[in-house]
N, C-alpha and C positions, 0 to 999 in steps of 0.2 A: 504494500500500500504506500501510493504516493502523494504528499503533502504537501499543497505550496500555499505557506506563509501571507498573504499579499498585507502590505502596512499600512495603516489605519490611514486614515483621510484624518488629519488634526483637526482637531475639535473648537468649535468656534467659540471663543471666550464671552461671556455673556457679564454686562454689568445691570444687579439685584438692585431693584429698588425697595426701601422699607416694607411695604407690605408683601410686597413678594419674600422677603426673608423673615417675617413674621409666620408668611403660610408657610415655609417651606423648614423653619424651628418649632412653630407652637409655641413660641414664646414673648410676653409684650414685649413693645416696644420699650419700656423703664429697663427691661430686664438684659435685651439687648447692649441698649448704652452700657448698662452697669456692667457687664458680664465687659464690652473690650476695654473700659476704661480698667477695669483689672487685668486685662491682660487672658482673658479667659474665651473670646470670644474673637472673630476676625473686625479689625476696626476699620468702620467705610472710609470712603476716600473721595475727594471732590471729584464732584463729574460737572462741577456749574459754579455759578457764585455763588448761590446758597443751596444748592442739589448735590445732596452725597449717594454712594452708590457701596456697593458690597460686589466683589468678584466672585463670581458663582463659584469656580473651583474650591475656592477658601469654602464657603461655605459648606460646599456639597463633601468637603474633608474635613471640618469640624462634624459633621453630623455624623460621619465615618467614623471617626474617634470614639462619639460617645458609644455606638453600636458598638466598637471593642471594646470597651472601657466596662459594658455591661454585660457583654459573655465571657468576661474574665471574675466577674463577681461572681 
């Protein structure tokens, strides 16, 4: 049997806006801030003059984490 490999098409980076990382944590917005100003959480990043954003990958590998973090309990 013969296997060929072919390599991914890169993956298009996508920038979260708050509500979209509220649904995609289950978690408020207070709980958000709180959580990157400790360092616990990925912290947005200007995408405007007053418009901040969240890069999905962050997100989508913090949510990744806790899933390990939870089948190691």
């Amino acid at each position: 049997m013969n296997i060929t490999l072919k390599p991914h098409a890169p993956r298009r980076r996508r920038v979260l806006r708050l509500p979209q990382v509220i649904d995609a944590v289950g978690l408020s917005k207070a709980t958000i801030y709180r959580l990157a100003q400790m360092g616990k959480f990925p912290k947005p990043f200007k995408i405007g003059i007053t418009a901040v954003g969240w890069d999905e990958a962050e997100i989508e590998f913090w949510i990744f984490e806790r899933k390990m973090e939870a089948t190691l309990h």
